[in-house]
C-alpha positions, -999 to +999 in steps of 0.1 A: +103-359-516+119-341-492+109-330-454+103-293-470+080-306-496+062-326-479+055-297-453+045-277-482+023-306-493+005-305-466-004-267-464-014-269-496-037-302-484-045-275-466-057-249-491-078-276-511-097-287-485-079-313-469-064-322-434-023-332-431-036-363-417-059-375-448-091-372-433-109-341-453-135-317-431-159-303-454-147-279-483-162-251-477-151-225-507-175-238-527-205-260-530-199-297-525-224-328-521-221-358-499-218-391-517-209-427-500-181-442-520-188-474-541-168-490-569-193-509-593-196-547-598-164-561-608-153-585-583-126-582-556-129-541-545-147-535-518-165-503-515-158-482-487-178-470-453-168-437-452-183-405-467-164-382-485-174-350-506-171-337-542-169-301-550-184-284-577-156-285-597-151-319-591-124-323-570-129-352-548-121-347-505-111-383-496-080-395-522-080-391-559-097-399-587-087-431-608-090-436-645-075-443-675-073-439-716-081-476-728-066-493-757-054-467-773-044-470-811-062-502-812-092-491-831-118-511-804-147-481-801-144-467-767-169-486-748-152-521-756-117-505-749-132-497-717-148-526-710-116-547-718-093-524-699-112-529-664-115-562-669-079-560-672-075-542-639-103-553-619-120-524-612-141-496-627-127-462-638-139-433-626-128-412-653-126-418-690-105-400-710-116-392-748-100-377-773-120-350-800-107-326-829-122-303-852-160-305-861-163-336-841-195-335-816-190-346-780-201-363-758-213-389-785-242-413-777-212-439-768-197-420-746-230-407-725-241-443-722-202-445-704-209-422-687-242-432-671-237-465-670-257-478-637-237-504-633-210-481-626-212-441-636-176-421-649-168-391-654-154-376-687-124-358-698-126-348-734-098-338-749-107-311-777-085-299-799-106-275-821-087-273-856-061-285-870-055-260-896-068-230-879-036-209-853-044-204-824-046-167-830-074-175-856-094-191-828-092-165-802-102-136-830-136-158-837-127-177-870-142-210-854-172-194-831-199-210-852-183-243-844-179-241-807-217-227-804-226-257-828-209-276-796-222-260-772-259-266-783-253-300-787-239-302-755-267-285-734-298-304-750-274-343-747-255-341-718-267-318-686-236-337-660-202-325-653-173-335-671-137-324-673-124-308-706-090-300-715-086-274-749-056-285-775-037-301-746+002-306-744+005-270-767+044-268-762+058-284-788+033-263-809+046-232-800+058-209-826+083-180-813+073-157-844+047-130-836+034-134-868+029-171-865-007-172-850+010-199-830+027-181-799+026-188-761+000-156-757-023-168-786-025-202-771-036-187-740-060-163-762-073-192-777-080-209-747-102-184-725-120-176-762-132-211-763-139-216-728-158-184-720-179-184-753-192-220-747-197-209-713-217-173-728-238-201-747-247-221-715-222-246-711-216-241-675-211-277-663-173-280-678-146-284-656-119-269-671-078-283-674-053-269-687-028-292-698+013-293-696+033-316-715+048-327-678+089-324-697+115-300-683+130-295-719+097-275-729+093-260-695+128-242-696+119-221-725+114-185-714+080-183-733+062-211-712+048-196-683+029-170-710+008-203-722-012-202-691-051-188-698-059-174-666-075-188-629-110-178-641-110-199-671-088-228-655-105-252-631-076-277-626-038-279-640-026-307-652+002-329-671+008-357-693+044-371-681+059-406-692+079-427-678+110-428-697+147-442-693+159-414-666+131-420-646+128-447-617+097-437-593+067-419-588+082-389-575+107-394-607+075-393-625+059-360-612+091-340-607+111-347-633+141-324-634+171-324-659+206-311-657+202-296-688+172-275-678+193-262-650+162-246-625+132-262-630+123-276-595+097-300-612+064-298-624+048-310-591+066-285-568+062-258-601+022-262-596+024-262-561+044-228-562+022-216-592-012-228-586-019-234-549-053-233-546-060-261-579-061-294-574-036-313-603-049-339-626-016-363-639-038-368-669-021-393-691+012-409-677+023-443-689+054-467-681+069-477-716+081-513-717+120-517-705+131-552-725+164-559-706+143-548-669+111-572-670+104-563-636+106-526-639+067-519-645+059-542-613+087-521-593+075-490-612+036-497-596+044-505-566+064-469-561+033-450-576+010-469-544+039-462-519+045-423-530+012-408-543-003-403-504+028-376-503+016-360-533-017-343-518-026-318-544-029-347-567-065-351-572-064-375-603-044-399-622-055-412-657-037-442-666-027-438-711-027-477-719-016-488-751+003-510-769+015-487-799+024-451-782+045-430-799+074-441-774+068-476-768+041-503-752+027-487-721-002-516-716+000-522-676-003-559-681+027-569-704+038-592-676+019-607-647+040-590-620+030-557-637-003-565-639-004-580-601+012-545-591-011-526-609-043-540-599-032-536-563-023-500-574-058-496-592-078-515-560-062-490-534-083-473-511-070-441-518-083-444-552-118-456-545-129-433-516-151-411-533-182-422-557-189-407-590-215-379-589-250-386-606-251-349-621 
């Protein structure tokens, strides 16, 4: 990151709450609560002394939220996949990201007693993608508005707490350039505020919204994508889903990935920064696929996400997408046990663990 940047980083600190320095005052544009951080009962992380705040959209004053998609594509129900991945990683996540389509009801009875767990309480980001054989278009002009009030009941009488949801994330490579389509840049974004603001009409008010970007330049580029975007009112936080593939090397790599054949995109970091100044960012899947012929290139790869992400301020949350069968490759942090060493120091950071996990 360069000198400009990381000025610009820290105006936007700035902006969100936060000092250049890393010590937050109070955030004042909106309601917060004061919560003494703690990490749970796994052994090894020490909880820390100092105080910190969380907003009410859940962005967190002191560091970044830490979490992570367990075992993904292994069939273990969520709560084991949990359970196994911080094992893993020595220490409790404090967010758990779950995935929902269609009729599907959420959160389950699983993943309340996740999130309530007193031995160590997470927050949720559900993942919703509301049909899979209903456009977008549909959506937005009410073909699926018994549905999402069939959700919203059964959210308001199971689950009162905050959590983050994300509606039909990564949408680029769904885009359909025909008007006709029902699939368009403009009906995504239709589709979006239609489901947000009728589950919020039928009292769901404790959603955090995020709207989520595929994180790769290739769909960025197109001259449609800044027309997917819903709107700041029905937005909470931005966020993006990039992976680690052969052209990049480092965090920053990671977050700003730029290609010559997307001549002009400045990155998706420096993008939201630009865009979306006042919203915190979620990286909310990113995973390193396994490099046979570089066996140390996950530990190396780790170690540069601990060194870097203090320069990234408007980073408020990174959700780790472990698996051993993504679509591109093995992204399990433990393959070898410099990887794992590098990513338990990454995951025991204090920058990662400063702020505790809201009751409600």
């Amino acid at each position: 990151m360069s000198r400009k940047d990381r000025i610009a980083g820290a105006a936007l600190a700035l902006a969100l709450g936060m000092s250049a320095c890393g010590r937050p005052p109070v955030v004042s544009e909106e309601p917060s609560e004061r919560v003494t951080a703690r990490t749970g009962g796994l052994p090894g992380i020490r909880p820390s002394a100092s105080a910190c705040e969380v907003t009410a959209k859940l962005i967190p004053s002191c560091g970044a939220w830490w979490g992570v998609a367990p075992e993904i594509f292994t069939g273990l129900p969520p709560r084991r996949a949990l359970e196994r991945a911080e094992e893993r990683m020595g220490r409790p996540a404090g967010i758990m990201h779950l995935y929902h389509r269609g009729p599907e009801l959420f959160p389950t009875r699983e993943e309340r007693k996740i999130a309530r767990d007193p031995g160590g309480r997470r927050l949720l980001l559900i993942n919703w993608k509301p049909s899979s054989d209903r456009t977008w278009a549909e959506i937005a002009a009410g073909a699926l508005d018994r549905r999402i009030d069939r959700l919203a009941g059964h959210v308001r009488k199971t689950f009162p707490e905050r959590f983050f949801l994300t509606v039909h994330h990564e949408p680029e490579d769904d885009v359909r350039e025909d008007p006709d389509s029902g699939m368009t840049a403009e009906d995504y974004s239709a589709m979006f505020r239609h489901v947000v603001l009728r589950l919020r009409q039928r009292g769901v008010t404790n959603a955090v919204t995020v709207m989520t970007y595929m994180g790769a330049p290739n769909w960025a580029a197109k001259p449609w994508f800044e027309r997917l975007y819903p709107g700041d009112d029905v937005v909470d936080w931005v966020a993006m889903d990039p992976y680690v593939d052969g052209r990049v090397h480092t965090f920053d790599g990671l977050v700003n990935k730029t290609r010559e054949e997307s001549a002009g995109w400045p990155g998706f970091y420096r993008w939201m920064q630009s865009r979306f100044p006042g919203k915190p960012i979620m990286i909310a899947e990113w995973g390193v696929f396994e490099r046979h012929g570089q066996p140390g290139f996950k530990e190396s790869f780790f170690s540069s996400v601990r060194r870097e992400m203090r320069d990234y301020p408007q980073i408020k949350a990174l959700v780790y997408f472990d698996s051993p069968r993504a679509p591109r490759g093995d992204t399990r942090f433990d393959t070898t046990a410099g990887g794992l060493r590098s990513f338990s120091d990454l995951a025991g950071d204090p920058y990662l663990q400063a702020t505790a996990v809201p009751e409600k």
